[in-house]
OpenMM code with the backbone's topology and positions (N, CA, C; nanometers):
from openmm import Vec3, app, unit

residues = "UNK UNK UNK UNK UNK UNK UNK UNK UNK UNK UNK UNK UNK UNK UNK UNK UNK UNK UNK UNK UNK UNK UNK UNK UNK UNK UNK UNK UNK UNK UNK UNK UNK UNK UNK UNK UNK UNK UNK UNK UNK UNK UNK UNK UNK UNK UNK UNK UNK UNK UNK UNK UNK UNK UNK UNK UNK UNK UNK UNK UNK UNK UNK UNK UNK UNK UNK UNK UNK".split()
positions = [
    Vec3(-6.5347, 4.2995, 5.7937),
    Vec3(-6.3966, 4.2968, 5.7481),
    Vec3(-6.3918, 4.2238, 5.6142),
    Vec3(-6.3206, 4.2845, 5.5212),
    Vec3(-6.3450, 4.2504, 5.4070),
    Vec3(-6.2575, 4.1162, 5.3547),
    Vec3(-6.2940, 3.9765, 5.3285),
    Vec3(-6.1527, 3.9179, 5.2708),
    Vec3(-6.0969, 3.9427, 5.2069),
    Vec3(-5.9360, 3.9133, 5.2603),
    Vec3(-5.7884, 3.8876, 5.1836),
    Vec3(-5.7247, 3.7968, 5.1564),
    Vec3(-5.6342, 3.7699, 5.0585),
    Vec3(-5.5578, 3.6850, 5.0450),
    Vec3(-5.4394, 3.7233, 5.0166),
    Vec3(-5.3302, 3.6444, 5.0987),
    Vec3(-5.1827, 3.6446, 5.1039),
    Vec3(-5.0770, 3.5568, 5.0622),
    Vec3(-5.0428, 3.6252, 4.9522),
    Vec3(-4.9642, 3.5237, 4.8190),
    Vec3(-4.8097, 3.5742, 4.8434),
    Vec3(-4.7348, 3.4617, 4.8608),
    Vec3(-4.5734, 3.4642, 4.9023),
    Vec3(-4.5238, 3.5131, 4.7581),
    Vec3(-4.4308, 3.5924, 4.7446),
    Vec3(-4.3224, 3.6873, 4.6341),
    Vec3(-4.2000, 3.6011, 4.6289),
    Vec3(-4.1666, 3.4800, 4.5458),
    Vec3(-4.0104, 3.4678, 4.5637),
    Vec3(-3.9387, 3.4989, 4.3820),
    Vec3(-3.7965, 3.5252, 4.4458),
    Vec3(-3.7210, 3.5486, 4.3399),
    Vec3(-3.6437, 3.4092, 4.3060),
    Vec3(-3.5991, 3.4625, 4.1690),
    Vec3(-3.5302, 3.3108, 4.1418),
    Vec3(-3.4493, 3.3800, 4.0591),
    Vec3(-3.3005, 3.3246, 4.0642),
    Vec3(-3.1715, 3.3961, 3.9887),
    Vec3(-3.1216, 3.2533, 3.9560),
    Vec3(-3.1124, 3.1436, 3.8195),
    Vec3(-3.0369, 3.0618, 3.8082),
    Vec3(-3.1136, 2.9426, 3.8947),
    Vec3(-3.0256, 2.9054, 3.9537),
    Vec3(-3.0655, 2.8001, 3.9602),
    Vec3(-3.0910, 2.8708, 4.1629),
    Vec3(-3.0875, 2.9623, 4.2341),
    Vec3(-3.1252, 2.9594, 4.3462),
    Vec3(-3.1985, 3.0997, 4.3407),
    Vec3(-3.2955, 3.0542, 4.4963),
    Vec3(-3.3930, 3.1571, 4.4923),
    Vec3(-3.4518, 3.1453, 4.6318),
    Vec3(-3.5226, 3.2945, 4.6403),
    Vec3(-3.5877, 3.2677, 4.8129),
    Vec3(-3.7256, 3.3570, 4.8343),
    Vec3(-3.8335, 3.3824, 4.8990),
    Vec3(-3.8900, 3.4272, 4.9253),
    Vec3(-3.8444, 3.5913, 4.9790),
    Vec3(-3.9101, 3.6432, 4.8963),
    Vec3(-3.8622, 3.7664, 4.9214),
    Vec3(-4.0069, 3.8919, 5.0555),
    Vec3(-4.0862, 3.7758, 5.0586),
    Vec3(-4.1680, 3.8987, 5.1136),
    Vec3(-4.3304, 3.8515, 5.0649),
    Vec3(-4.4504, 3.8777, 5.1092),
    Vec3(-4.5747, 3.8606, 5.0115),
    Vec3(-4.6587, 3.9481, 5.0087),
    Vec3(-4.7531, 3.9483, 4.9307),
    Vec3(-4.8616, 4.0465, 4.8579),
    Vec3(-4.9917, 3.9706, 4.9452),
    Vec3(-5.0533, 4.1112, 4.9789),
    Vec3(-5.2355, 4.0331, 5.0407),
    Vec3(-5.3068, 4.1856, 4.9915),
    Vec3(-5.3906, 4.0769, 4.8989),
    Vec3(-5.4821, 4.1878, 4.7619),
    Vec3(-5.6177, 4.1679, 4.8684),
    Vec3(-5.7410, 4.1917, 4.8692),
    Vec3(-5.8776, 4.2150, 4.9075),
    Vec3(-5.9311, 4.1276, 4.7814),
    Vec3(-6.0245, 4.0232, 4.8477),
    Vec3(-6.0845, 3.9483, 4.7264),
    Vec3(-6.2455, 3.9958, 4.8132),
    Vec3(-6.3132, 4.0862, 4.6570),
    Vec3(-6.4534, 4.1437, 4.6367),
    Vec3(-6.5272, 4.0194, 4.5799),
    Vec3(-6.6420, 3.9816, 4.6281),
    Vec3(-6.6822, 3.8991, 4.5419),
    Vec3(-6.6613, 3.7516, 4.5159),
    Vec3(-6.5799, 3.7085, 4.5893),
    Vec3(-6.4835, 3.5795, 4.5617),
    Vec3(-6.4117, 3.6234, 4.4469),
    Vec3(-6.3694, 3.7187, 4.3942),
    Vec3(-6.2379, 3.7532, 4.3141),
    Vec3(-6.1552, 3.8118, 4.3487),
    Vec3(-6.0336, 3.8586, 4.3085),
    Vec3(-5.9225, 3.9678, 4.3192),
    Vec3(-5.9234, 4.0239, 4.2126),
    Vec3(-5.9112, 4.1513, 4.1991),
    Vec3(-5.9247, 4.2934, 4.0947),
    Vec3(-5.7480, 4.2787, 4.0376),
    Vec3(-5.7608, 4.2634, 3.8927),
    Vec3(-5.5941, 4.2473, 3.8253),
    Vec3(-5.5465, 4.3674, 3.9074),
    Vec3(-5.6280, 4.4909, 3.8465),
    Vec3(-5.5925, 4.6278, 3.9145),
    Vec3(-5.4839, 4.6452, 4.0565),
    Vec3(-5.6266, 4.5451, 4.1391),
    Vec3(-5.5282, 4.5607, 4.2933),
    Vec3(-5.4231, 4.4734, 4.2466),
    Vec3(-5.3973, 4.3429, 4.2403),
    Vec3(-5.3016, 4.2732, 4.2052),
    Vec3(-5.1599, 4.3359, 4.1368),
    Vec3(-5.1917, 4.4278, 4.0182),
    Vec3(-5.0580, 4.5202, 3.9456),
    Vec3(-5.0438, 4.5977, 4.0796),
    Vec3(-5.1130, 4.6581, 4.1557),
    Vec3(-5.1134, 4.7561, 4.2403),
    Vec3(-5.0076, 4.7430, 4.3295),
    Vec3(-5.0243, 4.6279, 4.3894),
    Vec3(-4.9843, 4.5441, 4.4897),
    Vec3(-4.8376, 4.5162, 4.4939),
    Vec3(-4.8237, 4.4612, 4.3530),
    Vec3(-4.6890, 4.3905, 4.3265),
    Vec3(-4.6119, 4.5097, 4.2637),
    Vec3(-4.6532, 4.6083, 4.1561),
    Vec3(-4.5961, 4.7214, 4.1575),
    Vec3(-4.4705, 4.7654, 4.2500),
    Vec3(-4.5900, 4.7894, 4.3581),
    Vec3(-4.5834, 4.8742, 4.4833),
    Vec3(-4.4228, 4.7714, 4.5915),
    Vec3(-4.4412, 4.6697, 4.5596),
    Vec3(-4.3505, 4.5456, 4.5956),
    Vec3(-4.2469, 4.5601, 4.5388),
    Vec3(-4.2343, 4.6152, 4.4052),
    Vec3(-4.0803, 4.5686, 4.3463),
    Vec3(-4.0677, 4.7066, 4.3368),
    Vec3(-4.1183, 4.7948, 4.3526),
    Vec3(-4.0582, 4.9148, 4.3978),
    Vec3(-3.9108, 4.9565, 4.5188),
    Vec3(-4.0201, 4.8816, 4.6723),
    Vec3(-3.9997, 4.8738, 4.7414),
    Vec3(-3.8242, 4.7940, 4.7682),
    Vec3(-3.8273, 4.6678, 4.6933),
    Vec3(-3.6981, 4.5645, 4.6466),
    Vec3(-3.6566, 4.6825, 4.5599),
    Vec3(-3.6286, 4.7114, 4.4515),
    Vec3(-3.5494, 4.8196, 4.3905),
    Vec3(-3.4777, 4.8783, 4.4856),
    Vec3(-3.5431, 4.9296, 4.5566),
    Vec3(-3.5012, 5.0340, 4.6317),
    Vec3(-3.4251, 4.9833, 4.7494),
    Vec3(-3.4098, 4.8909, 4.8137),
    Vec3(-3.3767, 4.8291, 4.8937),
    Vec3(-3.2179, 4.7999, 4.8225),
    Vec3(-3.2692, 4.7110, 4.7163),
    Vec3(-3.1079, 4.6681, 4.6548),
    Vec3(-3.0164, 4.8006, 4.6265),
    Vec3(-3.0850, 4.9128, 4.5777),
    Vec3(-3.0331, 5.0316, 4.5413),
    Vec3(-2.9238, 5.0885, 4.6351),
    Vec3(-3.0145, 5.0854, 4.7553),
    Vec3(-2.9474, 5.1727, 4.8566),
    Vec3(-2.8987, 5.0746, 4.9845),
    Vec3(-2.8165, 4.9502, 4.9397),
    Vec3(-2.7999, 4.8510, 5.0612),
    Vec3(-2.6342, 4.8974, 5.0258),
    Vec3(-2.5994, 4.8715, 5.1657),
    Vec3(-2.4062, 4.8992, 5.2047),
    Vec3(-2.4010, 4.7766, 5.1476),
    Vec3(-2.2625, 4.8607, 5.0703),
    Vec3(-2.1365, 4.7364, 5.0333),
    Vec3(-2.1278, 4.6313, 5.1764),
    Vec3(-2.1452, 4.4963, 5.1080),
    Vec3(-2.0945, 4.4091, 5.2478),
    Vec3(-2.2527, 4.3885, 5.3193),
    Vec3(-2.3321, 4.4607, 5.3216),
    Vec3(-2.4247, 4.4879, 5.4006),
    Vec3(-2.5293, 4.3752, 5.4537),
    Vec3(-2.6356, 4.3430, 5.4278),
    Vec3(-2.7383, 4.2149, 5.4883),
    Vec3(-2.6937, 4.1081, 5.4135),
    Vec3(-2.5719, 4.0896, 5.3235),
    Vec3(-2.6095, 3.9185, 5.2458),
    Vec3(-2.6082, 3.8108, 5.3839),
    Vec3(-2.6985, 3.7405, 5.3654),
    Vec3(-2.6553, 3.6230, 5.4409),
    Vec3(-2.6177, 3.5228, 5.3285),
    Vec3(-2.4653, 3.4532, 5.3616),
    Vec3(-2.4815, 3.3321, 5.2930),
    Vec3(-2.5581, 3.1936, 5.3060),
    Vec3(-2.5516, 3.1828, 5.2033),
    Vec3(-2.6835, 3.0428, 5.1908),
    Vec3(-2.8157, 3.0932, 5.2201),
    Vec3(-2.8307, 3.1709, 5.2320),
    Vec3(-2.9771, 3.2334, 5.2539),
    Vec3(-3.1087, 3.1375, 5.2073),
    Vec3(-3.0856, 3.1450, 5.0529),
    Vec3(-3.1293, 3.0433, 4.9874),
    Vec3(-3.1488, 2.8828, 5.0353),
    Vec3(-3.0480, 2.8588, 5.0866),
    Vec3(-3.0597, 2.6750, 5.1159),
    Vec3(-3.1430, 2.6955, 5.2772),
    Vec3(-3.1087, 2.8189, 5.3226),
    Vec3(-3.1814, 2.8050, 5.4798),
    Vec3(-3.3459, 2.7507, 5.4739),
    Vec3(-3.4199, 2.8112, 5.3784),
    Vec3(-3.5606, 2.8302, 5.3487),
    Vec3(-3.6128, 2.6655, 5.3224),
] * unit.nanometer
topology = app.Topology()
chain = topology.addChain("A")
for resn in residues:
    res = topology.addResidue(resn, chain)
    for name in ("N", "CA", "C"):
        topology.addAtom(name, app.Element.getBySymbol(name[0]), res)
């Protein structure tokens, strides 16, 4: 089984911000490939785009979301 590593994604707007989710690239070698890394996170804010895109009016905000974390 090949190692991975799993790096937390947070956003930050101003002065608040939260973990949005994380990235786990395959480290070859004792490195990680930039490649997989763009790949990875690409593939991540795609995913958020699309999410914010197509969320209902009103829909998942939690308030304070941010201070919960």
């Amino acid at each position: 089984m090949p190692a991975e590593i799993t790096l937390p994604v947070y956003v930050r707007v101003g002065g608040s911000g939260a973990q949005w989710g994380e990235l786990t690239v395959e480290v070859t070698d004792g490195t990680v490939r930039e490649a997989d890394m763009r790949r990875q996170l690409a593939s991540f804010l795609r995913e958020a785009a699309d999410h914010l895109e197509t969320m209902p009016e009103g829909g998942t905000e939690v308030p304070n979301a941010s201070a919960d974390r």
